[in-house]
N, C-alpha and C positions, 0 to 999 in steps of 0.2 A: 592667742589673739585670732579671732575670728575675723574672715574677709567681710566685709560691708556690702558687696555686690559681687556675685557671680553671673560671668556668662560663657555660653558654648558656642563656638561658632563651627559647622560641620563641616561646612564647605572650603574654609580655610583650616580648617582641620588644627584649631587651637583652643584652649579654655584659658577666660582669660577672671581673672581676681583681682577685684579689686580690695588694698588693704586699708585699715582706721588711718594708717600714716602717709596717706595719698599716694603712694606707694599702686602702678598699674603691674600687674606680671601675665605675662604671654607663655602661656606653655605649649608646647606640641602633644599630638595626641600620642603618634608613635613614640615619642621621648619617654611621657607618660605611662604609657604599656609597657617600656624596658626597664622603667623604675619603680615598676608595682610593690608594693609592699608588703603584697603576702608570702606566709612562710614559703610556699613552693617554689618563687619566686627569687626571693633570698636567698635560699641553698642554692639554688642555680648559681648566681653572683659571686653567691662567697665562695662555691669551687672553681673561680676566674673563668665561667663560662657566660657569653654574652648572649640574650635570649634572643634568636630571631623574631623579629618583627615588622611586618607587611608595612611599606612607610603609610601606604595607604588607609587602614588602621585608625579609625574613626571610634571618639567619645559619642554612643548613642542616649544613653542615659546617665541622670546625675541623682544619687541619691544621697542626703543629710543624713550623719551622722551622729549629731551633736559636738562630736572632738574632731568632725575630718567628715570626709565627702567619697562616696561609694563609687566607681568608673564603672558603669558598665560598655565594653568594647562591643567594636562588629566582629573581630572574631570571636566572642564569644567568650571572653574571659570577665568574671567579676568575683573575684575572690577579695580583692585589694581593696581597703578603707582607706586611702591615704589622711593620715590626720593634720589639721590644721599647721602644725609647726614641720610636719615632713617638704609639705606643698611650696609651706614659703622659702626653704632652705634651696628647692630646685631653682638650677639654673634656666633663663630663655633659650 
């Protein structure tokens, strides 16, 4: 299931989704960078190691993906696609 509207807000430093089930979700941007989805990322996690990250850590770009949606970060991180059903699963 595909969100129906997406928006970024930079300054409040959340992306928010909207779902088909009127369903609003608010995400943090920092939250977002510590539950990247790329493999690099993962192995971090799964060896119970927590990624530091700047809370300050800003969504600068958005890119489609068709299954999920590309984060490109101010530090500089865009390895991660998060796909559609990862996104909705995050918690506010």
């Amino acid at each position: 299931m595909n969100p129906v509207a997406i928006g970024n807000s930079r300054s409040k430093r959340q992306l928010r989704l909207d779902w088909p089930d009127g369903r609003e979700q608010l995400l943090d941007h920092a939250e977002l960078r510590r539950q990247c989805p790329c493999s690099q990322c993962r192995a971090f996690r799964l060896r119970g190691m927590a990624p530091m990250v700047d809370v300050r850590v800003q969504v600068i770009e958005l890119h489609s993906q068709g299954y999920g949606l590309q984060l490109v970060f101010s530090d500089g991180h865009e390895r991660g696609i998060y796909p559609w059903a990862y996104l909705a699963e995050l918690t506010e």
